[in-house]
C-alpha positions as CSV (number, residue, x, y, z in Angstrom):
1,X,0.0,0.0,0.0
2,X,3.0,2.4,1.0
3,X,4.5,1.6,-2.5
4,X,1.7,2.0,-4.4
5,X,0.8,5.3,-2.6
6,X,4.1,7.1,-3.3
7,X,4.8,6.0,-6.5
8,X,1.0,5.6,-8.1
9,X,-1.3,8.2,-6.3
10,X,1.3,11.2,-4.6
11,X,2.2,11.9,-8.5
12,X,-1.1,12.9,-9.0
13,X,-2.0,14.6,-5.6
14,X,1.5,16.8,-6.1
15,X,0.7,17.8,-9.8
16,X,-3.0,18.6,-8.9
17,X,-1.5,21.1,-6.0
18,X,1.1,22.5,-8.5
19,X,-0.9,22.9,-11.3
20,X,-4.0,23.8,-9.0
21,X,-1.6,26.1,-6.5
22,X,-0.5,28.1,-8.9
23,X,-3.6,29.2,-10.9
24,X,-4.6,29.7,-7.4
25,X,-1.8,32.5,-6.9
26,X,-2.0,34.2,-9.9
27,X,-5.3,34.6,-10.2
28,X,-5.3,36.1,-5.9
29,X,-2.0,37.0,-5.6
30,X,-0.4,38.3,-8.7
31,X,1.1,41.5,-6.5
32,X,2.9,38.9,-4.6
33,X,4.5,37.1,-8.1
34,X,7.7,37.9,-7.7
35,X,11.1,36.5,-6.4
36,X,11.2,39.3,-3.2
37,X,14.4,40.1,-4.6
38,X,17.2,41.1,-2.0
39,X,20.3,42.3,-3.6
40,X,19.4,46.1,-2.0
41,X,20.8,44.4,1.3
42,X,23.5,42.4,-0.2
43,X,25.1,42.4,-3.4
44,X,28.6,40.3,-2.9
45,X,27.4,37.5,-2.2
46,X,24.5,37.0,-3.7
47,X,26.0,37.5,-6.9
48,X,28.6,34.8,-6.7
49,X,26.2,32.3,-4.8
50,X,23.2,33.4,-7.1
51,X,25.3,32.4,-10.3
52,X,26.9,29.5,-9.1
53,X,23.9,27.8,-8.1
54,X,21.4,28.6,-11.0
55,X,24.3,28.0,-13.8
56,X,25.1,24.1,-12.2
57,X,21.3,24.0,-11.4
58,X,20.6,24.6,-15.5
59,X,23.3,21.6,-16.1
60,X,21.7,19.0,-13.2
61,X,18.3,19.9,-15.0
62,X,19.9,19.3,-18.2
63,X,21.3,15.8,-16.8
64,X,18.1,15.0,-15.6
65,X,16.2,15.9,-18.9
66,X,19.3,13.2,-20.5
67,X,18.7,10.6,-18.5
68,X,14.7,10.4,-17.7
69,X,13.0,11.6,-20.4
70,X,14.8,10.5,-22.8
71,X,14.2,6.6,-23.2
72,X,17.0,4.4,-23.4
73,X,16.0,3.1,-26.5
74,X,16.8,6.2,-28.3
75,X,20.7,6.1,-27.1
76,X,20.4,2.3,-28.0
77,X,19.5,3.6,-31.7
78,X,22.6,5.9,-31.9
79,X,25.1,3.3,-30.7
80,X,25.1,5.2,-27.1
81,X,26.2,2.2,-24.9
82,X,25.5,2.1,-21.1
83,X,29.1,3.0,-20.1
84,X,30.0,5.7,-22.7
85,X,26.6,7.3,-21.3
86,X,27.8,6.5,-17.7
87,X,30.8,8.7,-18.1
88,X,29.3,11.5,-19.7
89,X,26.8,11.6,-16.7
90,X,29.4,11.6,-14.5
91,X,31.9,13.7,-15.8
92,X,28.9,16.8,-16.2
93,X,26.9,15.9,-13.3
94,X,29.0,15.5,-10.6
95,X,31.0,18.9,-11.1
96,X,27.5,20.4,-11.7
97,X,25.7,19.1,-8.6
98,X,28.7,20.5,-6.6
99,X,28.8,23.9,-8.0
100,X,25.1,24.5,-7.6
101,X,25.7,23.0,-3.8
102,X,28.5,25.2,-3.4
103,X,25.6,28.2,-4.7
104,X,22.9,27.4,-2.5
105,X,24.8,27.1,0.7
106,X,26.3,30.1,-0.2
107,X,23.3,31.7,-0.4
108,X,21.8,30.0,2.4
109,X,24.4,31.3,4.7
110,X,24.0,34.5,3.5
111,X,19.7,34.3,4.2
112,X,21.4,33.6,8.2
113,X,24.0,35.8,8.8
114,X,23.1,38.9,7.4
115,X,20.4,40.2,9.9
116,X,18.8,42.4,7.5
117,X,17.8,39.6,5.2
118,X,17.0,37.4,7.8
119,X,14.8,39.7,9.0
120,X,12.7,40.3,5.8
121,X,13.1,36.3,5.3
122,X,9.3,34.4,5.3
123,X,8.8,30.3,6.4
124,X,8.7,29.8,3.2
125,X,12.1,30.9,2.2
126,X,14.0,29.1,4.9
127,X,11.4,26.1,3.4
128,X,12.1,26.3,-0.1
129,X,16.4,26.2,0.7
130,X,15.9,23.4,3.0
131,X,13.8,21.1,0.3
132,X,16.6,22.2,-2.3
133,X,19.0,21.4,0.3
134,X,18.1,17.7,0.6
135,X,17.4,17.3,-2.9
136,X,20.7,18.6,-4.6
137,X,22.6,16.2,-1.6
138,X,20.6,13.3,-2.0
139,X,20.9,13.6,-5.9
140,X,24.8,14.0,-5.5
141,X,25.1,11.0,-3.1
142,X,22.9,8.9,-5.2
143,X,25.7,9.5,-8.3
144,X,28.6,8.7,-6.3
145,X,26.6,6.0,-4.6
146,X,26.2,4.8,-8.0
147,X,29.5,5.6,-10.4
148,X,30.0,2.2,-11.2
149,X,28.3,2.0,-15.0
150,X,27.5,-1.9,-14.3
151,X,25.3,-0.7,-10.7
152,X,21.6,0.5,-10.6
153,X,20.0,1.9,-13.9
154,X,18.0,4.6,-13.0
155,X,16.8,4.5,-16.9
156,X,15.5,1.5,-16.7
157,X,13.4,1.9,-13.9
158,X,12.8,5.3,-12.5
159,X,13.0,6.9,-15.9
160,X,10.1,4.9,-17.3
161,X,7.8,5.1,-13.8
162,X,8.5,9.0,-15.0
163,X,7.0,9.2,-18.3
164,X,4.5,6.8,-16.7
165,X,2.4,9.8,-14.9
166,X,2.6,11.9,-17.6
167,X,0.7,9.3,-20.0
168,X,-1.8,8.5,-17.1
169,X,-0.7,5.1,-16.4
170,X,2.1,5.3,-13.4
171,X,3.2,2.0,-12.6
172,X,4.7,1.6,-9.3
173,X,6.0,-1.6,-9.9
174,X,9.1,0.3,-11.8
175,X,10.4,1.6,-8.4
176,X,10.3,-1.6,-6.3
177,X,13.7,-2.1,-6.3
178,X,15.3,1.3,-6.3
179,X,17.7,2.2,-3.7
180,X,17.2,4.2,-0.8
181,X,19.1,7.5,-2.2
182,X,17.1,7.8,-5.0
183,X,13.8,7.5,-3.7
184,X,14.5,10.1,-1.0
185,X,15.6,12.3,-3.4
186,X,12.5,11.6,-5.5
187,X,10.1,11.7,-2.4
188,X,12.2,15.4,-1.6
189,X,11.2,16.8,-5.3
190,X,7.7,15.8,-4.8
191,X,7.5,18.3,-1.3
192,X,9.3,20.9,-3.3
193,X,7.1,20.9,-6.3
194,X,3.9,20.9,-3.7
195,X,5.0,24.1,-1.8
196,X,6.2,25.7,-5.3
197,X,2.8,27.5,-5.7
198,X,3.0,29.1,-2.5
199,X,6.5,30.1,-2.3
200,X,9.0,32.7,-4.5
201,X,9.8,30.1,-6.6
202,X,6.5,31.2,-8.7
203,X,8.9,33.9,-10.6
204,X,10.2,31.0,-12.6
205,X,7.1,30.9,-14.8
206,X,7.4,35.0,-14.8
207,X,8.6,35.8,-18.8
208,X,8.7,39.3,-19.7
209,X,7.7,39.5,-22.8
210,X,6.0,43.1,-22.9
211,X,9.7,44.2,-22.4
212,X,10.6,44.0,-26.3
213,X,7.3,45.5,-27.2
214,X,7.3,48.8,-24.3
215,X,7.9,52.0,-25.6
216,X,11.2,53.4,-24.7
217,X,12.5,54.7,-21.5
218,X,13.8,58.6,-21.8
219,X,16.0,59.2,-18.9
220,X,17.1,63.4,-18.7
221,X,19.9,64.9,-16.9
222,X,19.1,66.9,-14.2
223,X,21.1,70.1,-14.6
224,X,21.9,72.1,-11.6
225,X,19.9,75.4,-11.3
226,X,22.9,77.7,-12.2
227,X,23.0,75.7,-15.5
228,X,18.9,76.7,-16.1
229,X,19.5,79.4,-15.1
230,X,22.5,80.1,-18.2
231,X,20.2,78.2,-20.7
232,X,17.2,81.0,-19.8
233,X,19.6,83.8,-21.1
């Protein structure tokens, strides 16, 4: 029953709060869309831990996109064998996953220490960095847990039971025998993506398209008022 929860119905009852929580926000909330920025209080670090994170983020998401969603049959098809894949995954994930750690605890230290920010900080931030957090680590120790090419196959099995819930037919019987690791890190994405709707993490689906159709900006010098005074002569 525990099994067949997690891996059958909490797909379902995560999406319906994404999809559901964030239709929710924007249509009562859309003053409150926005990623709270906080760079006014602190710029040094937050630029180093801000870019660190989301650039080996976009590479981890990257992997992800690699290894899940694409079946293995297709890599089968190009002559893609299981170790030659191995290494690639390794040799990009790993330095990814470590960079974007590196980023988030930079920025998480920074949320702590610098009383102004901590201040302005909501549950929900601390929330949102601790879910990350465990994620990013759990992910990172599941690929070192699993570097040798001939262990688990995670596109075998967790890959499939993926595009499973997105055709309406998740099979649980896919994740019976996948480690530990993973399916904490799996069980971690799902709390994530439920509390997503309610969080800062909303600006990700913020694209600002009016920008390349708004009129332009005029921005005048402000002339001291001996110089008026010259120009009135």
């Amino acid at each position: 029953m525990v099994n067949q929860f997690l891996w059958g119905y909490l797909p379902y009852i995560v999406l319906t709060i994404f999809i559901g929580g964030h239709i929710f926000r924007y249509q009562h909330d859309q003053f409150g869309w926005t990623s709270k920025s906080s760079e006014f209080l602190e710029k040094k670090r937050l630029r180093i831990g801000s870019l660190m994170f989301h650039w080996g983020f976009l590479f981890v998401v990257g992997g992800h996109v690699m290894g899940i969603l694409i079946p293995k049959t297709v890599y089968d098809t190009f002559g893609i064998t299981e170790e030659f894949y191995h290494k690639i995954a390794i040799g990009f994930g790993v330095p990814a996953g470590i960079v974007s750690i590196i980023g988030l605890f930079i920025l998480l230290y920074r949320r702590i220490s610098v009383k102004r920010i901590l201040k302005t900080s909501t549950k929900s931030d601390m929330l949102v960095l601790v879910f990350l957090a465990i994620i990013m680590l759990s992910g990172l120790s599941s690929t070192f847990l699993n570097i040798d090419p001939k262990g688990f196959d995670y596109r075998a099995t967790i890959g499939p039971w993926f595009r499973s819930i997105f055709l309406f037919r998740a099979d649980p019987a896919y994740m019976s025998d996948v480690p530990i690791w993973f399916k904490i890190h799996i069980i971690a994405a799902f709390g994530i993506f439920a509390v997503w709707p309610f969080t800062r993490l909303v600006h990700v689906f913020s694209f600002p398209l009016r920008y390349f159709s708004r009129s332009y900006v005029v921005y005048r010098k402000r002339m001291p008022n001996e110089e008026k005074k010259h120009q009135s002569f």
